[in-house]
N, C-alpha and C positions, 0 to 999 in steps of 0.2 A: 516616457519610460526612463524609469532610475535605474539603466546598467548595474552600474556599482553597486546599489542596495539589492537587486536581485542576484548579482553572482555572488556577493559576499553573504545574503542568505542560503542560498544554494549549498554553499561551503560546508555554512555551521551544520547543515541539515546531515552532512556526511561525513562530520568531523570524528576524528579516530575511535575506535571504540565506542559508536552511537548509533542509534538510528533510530526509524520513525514507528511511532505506534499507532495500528489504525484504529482509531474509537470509536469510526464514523457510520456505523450500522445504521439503517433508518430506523424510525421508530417503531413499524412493523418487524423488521427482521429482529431487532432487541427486543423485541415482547417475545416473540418464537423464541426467544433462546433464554428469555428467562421462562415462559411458560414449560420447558423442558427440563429446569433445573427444579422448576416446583412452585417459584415466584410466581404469584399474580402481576402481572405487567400492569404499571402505570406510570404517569408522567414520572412519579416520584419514587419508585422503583428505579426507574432507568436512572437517574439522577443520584440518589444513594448508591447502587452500584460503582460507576462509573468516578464518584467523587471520595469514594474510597478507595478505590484505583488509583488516582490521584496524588492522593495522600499519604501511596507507598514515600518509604525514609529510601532515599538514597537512587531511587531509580533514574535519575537526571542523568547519573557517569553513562548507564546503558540508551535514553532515549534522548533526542535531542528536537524530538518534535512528535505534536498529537493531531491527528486529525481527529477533527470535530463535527459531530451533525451539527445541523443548524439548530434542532432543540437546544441540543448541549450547550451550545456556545453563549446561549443567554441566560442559560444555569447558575448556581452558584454550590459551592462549600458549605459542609456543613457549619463553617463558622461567620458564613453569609460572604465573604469575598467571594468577585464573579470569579467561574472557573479558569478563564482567560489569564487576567491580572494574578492567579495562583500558578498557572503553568511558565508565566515570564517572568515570576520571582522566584522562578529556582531555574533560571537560563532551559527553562523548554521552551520553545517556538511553537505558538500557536495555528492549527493548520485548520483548515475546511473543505468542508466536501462540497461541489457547489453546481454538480447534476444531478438530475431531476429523475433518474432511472432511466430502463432500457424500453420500450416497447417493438412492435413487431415492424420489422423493415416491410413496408408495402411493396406487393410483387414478388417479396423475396422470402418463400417458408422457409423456414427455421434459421431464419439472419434478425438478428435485431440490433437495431439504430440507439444511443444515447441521447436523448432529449434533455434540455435544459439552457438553452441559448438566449431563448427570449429572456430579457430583464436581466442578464446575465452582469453585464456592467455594473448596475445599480447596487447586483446585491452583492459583487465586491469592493463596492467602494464602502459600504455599511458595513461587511466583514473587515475591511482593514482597520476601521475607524473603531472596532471592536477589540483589537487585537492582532487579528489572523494576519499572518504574512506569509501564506502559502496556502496552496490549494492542492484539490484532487479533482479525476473527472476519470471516469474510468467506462472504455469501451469493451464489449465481449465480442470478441470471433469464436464462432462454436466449427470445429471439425465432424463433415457426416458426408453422406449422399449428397454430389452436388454443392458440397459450401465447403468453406466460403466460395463466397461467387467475389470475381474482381470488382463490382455494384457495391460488394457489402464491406470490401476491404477500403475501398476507396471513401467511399458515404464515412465508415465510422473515421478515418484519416483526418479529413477535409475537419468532421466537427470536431476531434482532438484536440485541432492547428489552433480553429478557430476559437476554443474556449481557452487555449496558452497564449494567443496572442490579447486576448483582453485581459486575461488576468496579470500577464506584465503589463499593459496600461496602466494598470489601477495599484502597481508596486504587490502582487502575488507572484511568488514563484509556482508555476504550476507545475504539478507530479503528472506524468503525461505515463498514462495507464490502458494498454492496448492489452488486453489479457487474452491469449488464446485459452480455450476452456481447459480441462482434464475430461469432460465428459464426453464417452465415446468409448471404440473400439480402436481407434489410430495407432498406427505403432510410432516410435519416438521420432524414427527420421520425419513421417508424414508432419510432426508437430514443429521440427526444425522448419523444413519447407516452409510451411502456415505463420512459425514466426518471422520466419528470414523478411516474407512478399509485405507481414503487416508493418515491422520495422519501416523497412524500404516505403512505401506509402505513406507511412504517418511523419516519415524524417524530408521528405520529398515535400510533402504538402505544409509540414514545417517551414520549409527555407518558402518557398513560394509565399507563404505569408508573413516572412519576415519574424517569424516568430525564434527571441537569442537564446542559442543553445546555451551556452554556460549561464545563464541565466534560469536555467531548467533542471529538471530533475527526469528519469524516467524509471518507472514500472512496470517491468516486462513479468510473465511467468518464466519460470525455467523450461528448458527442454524434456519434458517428459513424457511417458506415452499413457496414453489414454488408459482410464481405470477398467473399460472392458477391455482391455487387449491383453491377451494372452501370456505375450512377450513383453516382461517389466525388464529394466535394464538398470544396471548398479547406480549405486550413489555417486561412485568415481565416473560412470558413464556420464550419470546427469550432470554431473559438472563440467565435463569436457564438453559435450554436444554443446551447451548453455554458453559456456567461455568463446567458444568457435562460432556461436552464432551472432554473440553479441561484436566479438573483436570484427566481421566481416559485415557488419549493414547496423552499428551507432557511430554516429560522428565521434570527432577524437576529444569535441571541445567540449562534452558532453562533463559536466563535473563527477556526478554520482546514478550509480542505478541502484535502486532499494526494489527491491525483490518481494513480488506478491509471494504467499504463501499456498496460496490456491490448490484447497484440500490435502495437503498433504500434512503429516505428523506432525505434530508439535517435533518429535525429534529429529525428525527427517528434512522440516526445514533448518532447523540450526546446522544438522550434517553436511547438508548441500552446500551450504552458505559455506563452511569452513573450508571443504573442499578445494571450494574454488580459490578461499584467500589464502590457503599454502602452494597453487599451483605454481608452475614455471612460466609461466606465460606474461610477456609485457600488453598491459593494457592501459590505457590512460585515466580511467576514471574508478572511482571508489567503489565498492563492490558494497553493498551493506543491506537494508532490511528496511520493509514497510510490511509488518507484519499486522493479523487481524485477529484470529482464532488462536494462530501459533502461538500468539502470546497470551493469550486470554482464557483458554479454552477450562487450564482448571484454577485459575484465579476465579473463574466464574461457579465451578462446582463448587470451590472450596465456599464463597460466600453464600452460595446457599445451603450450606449445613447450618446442622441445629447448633444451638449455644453462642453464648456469649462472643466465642472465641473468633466465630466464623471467619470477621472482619479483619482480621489481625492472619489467622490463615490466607482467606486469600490474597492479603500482600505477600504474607513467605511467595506462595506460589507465583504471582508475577515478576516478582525479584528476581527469583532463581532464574525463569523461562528468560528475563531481561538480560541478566548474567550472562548467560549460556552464549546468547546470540551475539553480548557484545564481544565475546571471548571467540565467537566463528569471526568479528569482521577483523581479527588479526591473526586464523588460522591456529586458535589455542586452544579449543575447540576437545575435549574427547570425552567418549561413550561414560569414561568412570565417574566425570563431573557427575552426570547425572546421579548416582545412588546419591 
């Protein structure tokens, strides 16, 4: 394990005014979302999309790294360079997604496990040898009747550790991504608790595998309450509950946390996001963004409009949404940007 090239990637990935763009939809979920905008989904759909994304002018100040599916990643530009080698010639940090999805935790109704460990090694030694110098793996805890169960908190933990501690083997930093859902009735404290116990597990079963914190990145949801719940709670709330839960169960050594977006508004994550980085509060680590939708949401409607132009609108669109967010990770952030 290269310490130094893991913490000093870590660094870049949270460097001022930057943060990460998640690209890394599977190739099912990217058909459903172009099938929605009107696209026919295909390999080459997905690929035109995405490498027009890409080839927004200037979005590098905002993002300092892309997670990539594994199609994408053997992709190329429409002027045939692989997509890789065009993200690390404009200083973006090529990233990868390198689990295999969630299926049904056995014994345990509505828990489900992250799968993808097997051959896990091999296929980050081929993703570095690609480009990728970071990763993702992302577990879900769902709040309901009954769950999580301490079985399901612990189970998705353990594989967390264990997918961070190979991918620092193999010179990846990994984004260690424990998301408690939005989906439910929960109110926001239930979802504090639920974050606190998954932190606490996944950073416990971290040190036990020797798995280096500053050599790491983390992916938490913010504290919010569940989209059936009655009781919503402000944008200033969510950033205090959020800030209070991270300052009491992440380590200190922890470089950056980039923040899922996990259903909520394109505007409402930029909001939150900025919240936090005007607060009063001493924390140790970079506060910044691993956005999905947030960012993409109408860069994607814009390119499937009619005309010529489509392509060229939806870079306006990702630029701006990229703007926004990098002007939340130094609290500069306000509502007027938007018009």
């Amino acid at each position: 394990m290269d310490k130094e090239l893991l913490e000093r990637t870590a660094r870049e990935l949270v460097s001022p005014g930057r943060g990460v763009l998640a690209a890394d939809e599977s190739n099912g979920t990217m058909s459903n979302r172009l099938q929605a905008v009107g696209i026919a989904p295909s390999p080459e759909a997905r690929r035109a999309y995405r490498a027009n994304l890409f080839a927004t002018e200037g979005y590098e100040s905002a993002v300092s790294g892309v997670i990539l599916f594994d199609e994408t990643i053997r992709q190329h530009m429409d002027d045939g360079a692989p997509i890789p080698e065009t993200l690390s010639s404009r200083g973006i940090l090529p990233g990868i997604k390198v689990d295999t999805g969630t299926k049904e935790m056995p014994h345990h109704p509505g828990e489900k496990v992250t799968e993808g460990l097997d051959g896990l090694r091999d296929r980050c030694t081929e993703y570095f040898a690609m480009g990728a110098r970071f990763a993702k793996w992302r577990a879900v805890i769902g709040i309901g009747d009954g769950i999580p169960s301490e079985d399901g908190i612990s189970v998705n933990a353990h594989v967390l550790a264990r997918y961070a501690s190979i991918c620092q083997e193999q010179g990846l930093v990994p984004i260690i991504e424990p998301e408690v859902l939005m989906d439910g009735s929960h109110d926001a404290q239930r979802c504090f608790d639920v974050t606190a116990q998954t932190l606490d597990a996944t950073f416990a079963e971290c040190a036990a595998q020797d798995v280096h914190i500053p050599g790491s990145l983390l992916k938490p949801n913010m504290v919010i309450a569940g989209k059936g719940c009655e009781t919503q709670i402000s944008r200033e709330e969510v950033a205090q509950l959020t800030v209070d839960c991270l300052t009491q169960h992440v380590p200190q050594d922890l470089p950056g946390i980039v923040f899922l977006s996990g259903g909520q508004s394109d505007e409402d994550a930029t909001a939150h996001l900025n919240l936090m980085n005007t607060m009063d509060a001493e924390h140790p680590w970079q506060l910044s963004y691993s956005y999905g939708r947030a960012l993409q949401s109408q860069a994607l409607r814009e390119w499937a409009g009619a005309g010529i132009d489509s392509g060229a609108a939806s870079q306006r669109a990702f630029s701006h949404r990229a703007k926004m967010n990098s002007l939340a990770r130094s609290g500069d952030w306000s509502e007027e940007l938007e018009a």
